[in-house]
N, C-alpha and C positions, 0 to 999 in steps of 0.2 A: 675711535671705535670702528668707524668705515675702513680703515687703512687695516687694523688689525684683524676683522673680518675677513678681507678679501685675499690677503697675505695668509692665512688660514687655510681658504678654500683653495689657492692657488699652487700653494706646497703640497698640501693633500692631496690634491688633486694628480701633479708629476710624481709623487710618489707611489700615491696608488697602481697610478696604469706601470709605473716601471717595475715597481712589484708584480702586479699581474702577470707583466709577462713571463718574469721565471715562474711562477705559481703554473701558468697554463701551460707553460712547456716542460715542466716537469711532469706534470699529469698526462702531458700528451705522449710521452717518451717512458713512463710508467714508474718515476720515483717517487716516492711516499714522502707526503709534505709534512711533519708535525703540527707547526705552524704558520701563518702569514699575519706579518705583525704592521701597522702603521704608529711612528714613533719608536724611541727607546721608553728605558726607566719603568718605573711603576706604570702596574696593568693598570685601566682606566674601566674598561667596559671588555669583555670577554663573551661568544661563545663558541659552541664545538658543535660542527657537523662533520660525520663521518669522521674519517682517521685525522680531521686537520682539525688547530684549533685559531680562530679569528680574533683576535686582539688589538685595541687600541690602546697606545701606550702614552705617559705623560709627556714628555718632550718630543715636539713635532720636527727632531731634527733627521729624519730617516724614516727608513723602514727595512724591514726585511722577511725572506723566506725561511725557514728553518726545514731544513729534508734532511733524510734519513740517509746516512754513511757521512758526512761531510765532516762530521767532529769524531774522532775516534771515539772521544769519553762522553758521548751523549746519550744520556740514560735511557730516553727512549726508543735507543736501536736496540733493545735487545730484544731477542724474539721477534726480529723483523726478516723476512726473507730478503737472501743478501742481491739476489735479481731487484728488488724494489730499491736498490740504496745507488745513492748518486754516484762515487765510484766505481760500480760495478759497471755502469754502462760507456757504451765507446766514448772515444775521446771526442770523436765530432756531435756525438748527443749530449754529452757534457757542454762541448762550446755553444752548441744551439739554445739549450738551458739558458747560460750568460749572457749571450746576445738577443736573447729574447726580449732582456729587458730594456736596454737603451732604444730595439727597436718598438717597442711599444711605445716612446716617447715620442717619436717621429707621428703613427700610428694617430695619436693625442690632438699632436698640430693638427696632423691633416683634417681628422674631426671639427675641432674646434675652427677653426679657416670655415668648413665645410656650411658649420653653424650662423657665422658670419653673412655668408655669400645666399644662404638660404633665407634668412630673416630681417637682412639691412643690406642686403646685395652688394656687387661692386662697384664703387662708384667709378673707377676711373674707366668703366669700360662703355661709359656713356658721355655723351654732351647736353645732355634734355635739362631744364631747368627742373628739379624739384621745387625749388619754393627761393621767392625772392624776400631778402629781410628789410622791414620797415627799416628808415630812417636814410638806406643807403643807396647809393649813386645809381645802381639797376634800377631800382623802384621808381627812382628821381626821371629815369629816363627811358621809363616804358617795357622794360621785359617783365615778362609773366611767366608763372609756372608753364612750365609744357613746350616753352618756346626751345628750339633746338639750335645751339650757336653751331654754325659753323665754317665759319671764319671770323678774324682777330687780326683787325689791320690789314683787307684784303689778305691773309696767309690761314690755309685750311687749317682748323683744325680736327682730330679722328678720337680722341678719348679726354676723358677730364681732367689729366694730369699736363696734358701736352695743351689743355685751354688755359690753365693755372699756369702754366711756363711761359705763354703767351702775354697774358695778361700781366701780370712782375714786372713784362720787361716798360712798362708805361707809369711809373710811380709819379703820380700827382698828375699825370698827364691825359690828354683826353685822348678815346682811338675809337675805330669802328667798328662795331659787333656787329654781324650779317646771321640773322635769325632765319628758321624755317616755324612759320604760324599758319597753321589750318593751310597748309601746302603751297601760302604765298611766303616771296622773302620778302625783308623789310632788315633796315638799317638804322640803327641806334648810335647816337655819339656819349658816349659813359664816361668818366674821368674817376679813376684811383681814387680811393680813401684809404686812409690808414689808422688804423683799426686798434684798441688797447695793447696788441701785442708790437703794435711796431710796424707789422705786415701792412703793405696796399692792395686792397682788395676792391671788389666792386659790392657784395653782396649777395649771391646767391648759392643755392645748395643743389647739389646734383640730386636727379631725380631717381627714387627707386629703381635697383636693377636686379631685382631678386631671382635667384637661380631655383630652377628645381631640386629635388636632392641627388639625382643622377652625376649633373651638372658641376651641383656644385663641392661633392663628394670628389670628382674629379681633377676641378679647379683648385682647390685645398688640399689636394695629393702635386701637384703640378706648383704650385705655391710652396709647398714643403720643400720641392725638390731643390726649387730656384733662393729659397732664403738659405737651407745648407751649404749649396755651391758658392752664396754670398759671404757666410761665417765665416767659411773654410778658406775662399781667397782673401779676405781680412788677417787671418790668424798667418799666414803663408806670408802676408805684407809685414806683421809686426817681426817674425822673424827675419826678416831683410831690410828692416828697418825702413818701409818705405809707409808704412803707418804707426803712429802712437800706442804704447803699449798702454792697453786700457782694458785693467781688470775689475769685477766689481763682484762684492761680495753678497752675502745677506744680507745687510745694512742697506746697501744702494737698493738691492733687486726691491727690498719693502718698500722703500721708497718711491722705486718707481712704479712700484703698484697704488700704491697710497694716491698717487697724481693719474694712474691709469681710470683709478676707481672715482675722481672728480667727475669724470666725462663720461661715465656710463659702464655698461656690463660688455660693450661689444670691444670696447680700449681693453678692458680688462682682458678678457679672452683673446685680444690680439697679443697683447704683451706675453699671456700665457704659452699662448702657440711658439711665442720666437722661445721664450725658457723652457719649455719642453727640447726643443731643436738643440738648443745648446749643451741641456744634459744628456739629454742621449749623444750627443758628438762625446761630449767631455768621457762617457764614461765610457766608449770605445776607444781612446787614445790610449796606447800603450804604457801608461803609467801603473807603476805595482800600485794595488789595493784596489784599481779599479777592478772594472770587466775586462775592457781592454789588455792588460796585462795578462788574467788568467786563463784568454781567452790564447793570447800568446803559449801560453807554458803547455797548453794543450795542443797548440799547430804542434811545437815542438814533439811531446810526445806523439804524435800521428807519424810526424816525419822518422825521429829517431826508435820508434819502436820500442822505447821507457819513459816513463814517465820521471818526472824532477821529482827527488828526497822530499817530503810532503815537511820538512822541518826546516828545509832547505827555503820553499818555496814561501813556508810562514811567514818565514823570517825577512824576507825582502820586501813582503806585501806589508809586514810591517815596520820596515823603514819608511818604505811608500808612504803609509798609513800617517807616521810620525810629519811628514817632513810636509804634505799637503796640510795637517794641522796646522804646521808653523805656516805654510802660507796663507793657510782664512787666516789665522791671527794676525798676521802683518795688515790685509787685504781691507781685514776689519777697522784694525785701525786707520786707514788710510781713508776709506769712506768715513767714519765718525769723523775724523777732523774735516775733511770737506765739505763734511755735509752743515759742519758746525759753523764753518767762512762762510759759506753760501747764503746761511742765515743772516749772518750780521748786515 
């Protein structure tokens, strides 16, 4: 039930805000929305303020906008003025429309990050002990909350990742931790445990490093940026083959919410931030049926000064359409059986 809750909150959640953004740039740019809908299929809950109508629909696999001009046979353009209708306006407020919405995905992370660094802060950007755990080797040899390591085996160290890279390198073995307490140093000799997971650890938790929201509004804009540049040289490696091609579908992503949500609400909202990133990339790639694609056919038009046979354009968005089906379906299957090894 936890797994399916949170996988819930989490797809509504990237679908909402990618929604939003064509909704708010269509308003902004002055096309008339019918509706904005989360999910397909049968309505669930419905209502209507002003000209738009607000719908929740049975199957949480989507969502979408519905505006005025976009479908020639849509009943309720009629008697709409044609200045309010989606083709009527330029081609570049048309694209800004489209890319409104992958970038409100980005938009999402950055938030969510933001929430993180605001209420459980960052830990790598500190050395200070938060809290030492009974039973283990720290405890056994004298650190305390608040004590501030900074050095590991006489070699500084400056953030909590690079104390964790330190520490690794001593499994089972004893080395020297050089603390700062109440402004005197002192030196502790600690030996490696290793811990249910496998890992050698010593036992302690870094200390809160909670940002303001200025901060950490910033930090979560700045994080967004550096896990994109990260996807993008990943995806750059698997076509040159100098990384494993590793796709994962719905199957996996619940999955890995399902284990996000063991550990708490802040795993969740981390994992959430990297899947927001990812769909808004995915859905600016040039592929028909995305944004990406129709966001193309529009450069095009700007440039050539017509626009693409609108029967013309369907029709490819849906091969697109087709052929991305047949890949979750592959994708799908691929996680279910893995996921079915993984158990045995």
């Amino acid at each position: 039930m936890q797994t399916f809750i949170a996988s819930v909150v989490v797809f509504g959640l990237l679908i909402f805000f990618h929604e939003l953004g064509h909704f708010l740039m269509a308003k902004k740019v002055g096309i008339m929305v019918h509706e904005f809908s989360l999910g397909f299929g049968p309505k669930i809950l419905g209502i209507s303020r002003g000209e738009t109508k607000y719908n929740l629909r049975l199957l949480p696999l989507g969502g979408f906008v519905r505006m005025a001009g976009m479908d020639p046979n849509e009943e309720d353009d009629k008697g709409i003025p044609i200045e309010r209708t989606f083709n009527y306006k330029t081609a570049m407020q048309r694209a800004a429309v489209i890319i409104a919405g992958p970038l409100m995905n980005f938009v999402l992370a950055a938030v969510l990050l933001a929430f993180i660094f605001m209420f459980q802060g960052l830990p790598s950007a500190t050395t200070t002990v938060g809290e030492v755990i009974s039973g283990f080797p720290a405890q056994q040899a004298g650190l305390r909350a608040g004590d501030k390591i900074v050095e590991v085996n006489h070699k500084a160290v400056k953030d909590w990742n690079q104390l964790v890279g330190e520490i690794g390198k001593y499994p089972g073995q004893p080395f020297d931790i050089k603390v700062i307490r109440d402004g005197q140093e002192k030196h502790f000799t600690v030996t490696t445990q290793k811990d249910e997971t496998g890992q050698y650890k010593i036992g302690i938790r870094p200390a809160d490093n909670k940002m303001n929201p200025l901060a950490a509004l910033y930090t979560g804009a700045a994080f967004t940026v550096k896990l994109t540049g990260l996807i993008l040289s990943f995806i750059g490696k698997m076509f040159v083959h100098q990384a494993p091609v590793d796709l994962g579908g719905p199957v996996r992503v619940v999955s890995e919410i399902g284990k996000a949500a063991e550990f708490g609400i802040y795993q969740v909202m981390q994992l959430a931030a990297f899947l927001s990133i990812n769909l808004g990339l995915f859905n600016l790639f040039p592929i028909p049926a995305l944004d990406g694609s129709r966001v193309l056919f529009l450069v095009w038009e700007k440039v050539s000064g017509r626009p693409v046979e609108p029967a013309k354009e369907s029709f490819i968005h849906l091969i697109g359409f087709g052929l991305l089906l047949l890949l979750m379906v592959f994708i799908t299957y691929k996680d279910i059986v893995s996921l079915m090894f993984s158990n045995q």
